[in-house]
C-alpha positions in Angstrom: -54.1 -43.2 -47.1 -51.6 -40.4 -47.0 -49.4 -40.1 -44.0 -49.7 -36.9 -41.6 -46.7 -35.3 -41.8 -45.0 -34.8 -38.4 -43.9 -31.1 -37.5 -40.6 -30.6 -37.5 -38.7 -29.3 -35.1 -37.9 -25.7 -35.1 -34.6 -24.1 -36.1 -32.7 -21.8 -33.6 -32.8 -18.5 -34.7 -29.7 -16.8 -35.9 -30.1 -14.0 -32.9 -30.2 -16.3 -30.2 -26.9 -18.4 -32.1 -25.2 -14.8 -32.4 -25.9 -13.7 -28.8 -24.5 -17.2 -27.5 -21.5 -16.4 -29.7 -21.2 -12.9 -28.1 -21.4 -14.0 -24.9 -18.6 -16.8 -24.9 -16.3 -13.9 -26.6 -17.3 -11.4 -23.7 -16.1 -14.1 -21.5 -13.0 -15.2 -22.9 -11.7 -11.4 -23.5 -12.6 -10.7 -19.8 -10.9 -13.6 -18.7 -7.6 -12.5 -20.6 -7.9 -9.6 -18.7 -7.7 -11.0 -15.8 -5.4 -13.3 -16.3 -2.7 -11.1 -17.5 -3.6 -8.8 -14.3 -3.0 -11.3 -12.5 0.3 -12.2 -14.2 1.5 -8.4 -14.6 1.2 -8.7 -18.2 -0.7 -4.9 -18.2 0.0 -4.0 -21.9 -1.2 -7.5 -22.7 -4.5 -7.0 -20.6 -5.0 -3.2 -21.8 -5.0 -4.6 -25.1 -7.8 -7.3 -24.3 -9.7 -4.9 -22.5 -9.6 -2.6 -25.1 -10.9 -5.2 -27.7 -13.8 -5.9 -24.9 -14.9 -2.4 -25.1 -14.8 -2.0 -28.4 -17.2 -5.1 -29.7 -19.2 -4.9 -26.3 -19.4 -0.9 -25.0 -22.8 -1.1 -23.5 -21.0 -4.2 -21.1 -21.0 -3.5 -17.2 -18.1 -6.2 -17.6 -16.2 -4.0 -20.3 -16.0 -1.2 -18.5 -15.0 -3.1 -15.3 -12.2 -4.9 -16.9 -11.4 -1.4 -18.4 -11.6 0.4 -15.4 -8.9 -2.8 -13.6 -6.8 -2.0 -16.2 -6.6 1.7 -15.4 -6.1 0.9 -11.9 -3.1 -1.3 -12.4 -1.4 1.2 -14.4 -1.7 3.5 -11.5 -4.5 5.8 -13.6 -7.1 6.1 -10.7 -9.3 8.8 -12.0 -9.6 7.0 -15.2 -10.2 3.6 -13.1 -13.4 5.6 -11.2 -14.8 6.8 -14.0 -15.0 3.1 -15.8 -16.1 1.8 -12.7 -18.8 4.1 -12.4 -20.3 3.7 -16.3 -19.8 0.1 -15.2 -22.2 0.6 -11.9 -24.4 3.0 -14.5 -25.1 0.2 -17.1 -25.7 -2.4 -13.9 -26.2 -0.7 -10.3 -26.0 -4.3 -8.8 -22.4 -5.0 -10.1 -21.0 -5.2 -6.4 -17.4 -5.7 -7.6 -17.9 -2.8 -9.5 -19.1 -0.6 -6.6 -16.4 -1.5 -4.4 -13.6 -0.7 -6.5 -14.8 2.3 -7.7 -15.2 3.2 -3.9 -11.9 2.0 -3.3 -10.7 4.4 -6.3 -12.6 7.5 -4.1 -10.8 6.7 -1.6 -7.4 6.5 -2.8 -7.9 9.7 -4.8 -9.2 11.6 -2.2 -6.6 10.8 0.1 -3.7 11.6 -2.7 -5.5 15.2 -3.2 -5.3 15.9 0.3 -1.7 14.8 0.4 -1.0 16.9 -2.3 -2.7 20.1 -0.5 -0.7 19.1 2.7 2.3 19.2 1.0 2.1 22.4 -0.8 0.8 23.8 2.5 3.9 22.8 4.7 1.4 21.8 7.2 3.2 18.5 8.5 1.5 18.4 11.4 -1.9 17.9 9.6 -0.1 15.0 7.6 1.2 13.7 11.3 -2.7 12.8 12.4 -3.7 11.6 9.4 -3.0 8.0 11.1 -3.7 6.4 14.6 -0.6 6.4 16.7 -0.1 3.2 18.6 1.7 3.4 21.6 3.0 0.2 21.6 4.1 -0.1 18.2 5.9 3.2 18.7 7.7 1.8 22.0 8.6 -1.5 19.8 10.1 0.5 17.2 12.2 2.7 19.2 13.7 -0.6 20.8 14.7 -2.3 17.6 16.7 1.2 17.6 16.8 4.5 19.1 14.4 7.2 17.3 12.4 4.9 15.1 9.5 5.4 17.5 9.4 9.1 17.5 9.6 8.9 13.8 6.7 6.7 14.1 4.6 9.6 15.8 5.6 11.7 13.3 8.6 13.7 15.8 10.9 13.9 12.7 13.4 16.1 14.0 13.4 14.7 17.3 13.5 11.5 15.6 16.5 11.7 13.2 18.5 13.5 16.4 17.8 10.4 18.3 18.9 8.1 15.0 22.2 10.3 14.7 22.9 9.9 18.7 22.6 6.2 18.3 25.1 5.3 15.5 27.3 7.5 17.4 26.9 5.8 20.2 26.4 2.2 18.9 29.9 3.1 16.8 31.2 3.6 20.1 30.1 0.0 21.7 31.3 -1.8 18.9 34.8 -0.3 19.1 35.3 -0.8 22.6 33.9 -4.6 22.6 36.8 -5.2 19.4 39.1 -3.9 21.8 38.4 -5.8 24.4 38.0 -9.0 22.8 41.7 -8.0 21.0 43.0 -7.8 24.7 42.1 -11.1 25.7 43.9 -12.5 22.9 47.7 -14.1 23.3 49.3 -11.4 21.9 46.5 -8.8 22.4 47.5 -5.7 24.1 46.0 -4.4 27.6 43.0 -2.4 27.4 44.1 1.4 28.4 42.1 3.1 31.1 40.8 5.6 27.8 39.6 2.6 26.0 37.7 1.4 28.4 35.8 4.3 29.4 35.0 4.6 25.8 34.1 1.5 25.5 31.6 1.7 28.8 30.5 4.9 28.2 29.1 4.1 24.9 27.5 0.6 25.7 25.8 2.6 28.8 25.1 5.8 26.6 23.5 3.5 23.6 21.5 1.5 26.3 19.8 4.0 28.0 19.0 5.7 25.1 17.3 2.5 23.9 15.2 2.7 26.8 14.5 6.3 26.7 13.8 6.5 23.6 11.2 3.8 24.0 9.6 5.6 27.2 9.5 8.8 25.0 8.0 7.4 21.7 5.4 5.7 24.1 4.4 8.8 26.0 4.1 11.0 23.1 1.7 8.4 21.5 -0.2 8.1 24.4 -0.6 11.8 25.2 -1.0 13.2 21.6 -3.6 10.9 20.1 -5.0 11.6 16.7 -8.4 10.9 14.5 -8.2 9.5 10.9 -9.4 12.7 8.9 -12.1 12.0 6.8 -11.0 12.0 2.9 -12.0 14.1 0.5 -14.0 11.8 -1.7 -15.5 14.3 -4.9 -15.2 13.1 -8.1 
C-alpha cells in the first residue's frame, strides 16, 4: 500500500521576497534622511535621499524626503515641486500636502518682499503684519523708540533711539557723580552737574513714557490686515 504523498508547502515567490527587500531599504534610506535632518547633517541626508530617488523614483516617500532636503538647504521652489510629485504619486500623503503648502507660502511671501523692495513701497511692507498695541507700548518701555519701530515708524523710531542714549548717557553721568560726592574724599556736586544730572534722568523718563503713549496710539489708530500672499507656482 503506497503512501499518499502529502503536498508540500508552497515556496514564496521571489517577487514577493524582492518587494519585502525593497521595502525595508525604502525604509531605512528614509529614515537616514531624517535622522541626519534632524542632526543638521544636510550633505549627509541629500546624499541618502538622493540614493532613495534613485532605486525608488515612483516613491511618494522619495520625493518627500527629497523635497525635506531641498527645504533645509533653503531651496524652496525645488522643495514644492518634490512635494508636489510626492502628493501626485499619493494625493493622501498629508505630510506631503502640508509642507508643500507651507513651501507656497513661504515663496509667495519672499516674492512679494522682493516686489516691495524694488518698489520702495515701505509702507506696503509696514501692514504686512498685525500691530499690537500692547506689545508696541512694552517695547517702547524696555527703551525709548523700540515701539515705534515696532509699527513700522522707522524714522520716528531711530530719532527716538538716538534721543534716548543721549539722554540715558546723561543719567548715568550725573548718578557717577553723585555717588563720587558722597564718598570721603569725593568732591561736592556743582550746581552744573546737577542739573545735568536731573535734567537727563527727567528727560530719559518721560521719554520712556511718551514714547510708550505714542507707540500705543499709533498701533491703535493705524491698524493693518495681513495681505494675502501670492501663492502661484
Amino acid at each position: 500500500m503506497t503512501e499518499s504523498k502529502r503536498p508540500r508547502p508552497p515556496r514564496p515567490e521571489p517577487r514577493s521576497l524582492d518587494k519585502t527587500l525593497a521595502y525595508e531599504e525604502m525604509g531605512r534610506l528614509g529614515e537616514t534622511v531624517r535622522r541626519d535632518l534632524y542632526a543638521g547633517r544636510i550633505p549627509s541626508a541629500e546624499k541618502a535621499a538622493l540614493e532613495l530617488l534613485e532605486k525608488f523614483p515612483d516613491s511618494t516617500t522619495a520625493h518627500e524626503r527629497m523635497g525635506d532636503v531641498f527645504a533645509a538647504q533653503g531651496r524652496r521652489s525645488k522643495a514644492r515641486d518634490e512635494y508636489k510629485k510626492a502628493l501626485e504619486i499619493l494625493p493622501a500623503n498629508a505630510d506631503a500636502e502640508r509642507k508643500y503648502a507651507e513651501a507656497m507660502l513661504f515663496i509667495g511671501e519672499a516674492e512679494r518682499t522682493r516686489n516691495i523692495m524694488l518698489t520702495g513701497n515701505l509702507a506696503e511692507l509696514r501692514g504686512a503684519v498685525n500691530k499690537n498695541p500692547s506689545a508696541a507700548a512694552s517695547r517702547s518701555l524696555l527703551f525709548p523708540g523700540l515701539g515705534q519701530l515696532y509699527n513700522g515708524e522707522y524714522e520716528k523710531g531711530i530719532a527716538i533711539v538716538c534721543g534716548g542714549f543721549v539722554l540715558m548717557g546723561v543719567a548715568v553721568w550725573g548718578m557717577a557723580e553723585f555717588i563720587a560726592s558722597l564718598m570721603p574724599r569725593g568732591e561736592p556736586m556743582g550746581a552744573v552737574q546737577a542739573f545735568a544730572a536731573i535734567l537727563g534722568s527727567m528727560g530719559y523718563a518721560l521719554l520712556l513714557i511718551w514714547s510708550a503713549w505714542d507707540a500705543k496710539k499709533q498701533a491703535e489708530t493705524e491698524p493693518s490686515a495681513p495681505a494675502s500672499p501670492d501663492t502661484r507656482p
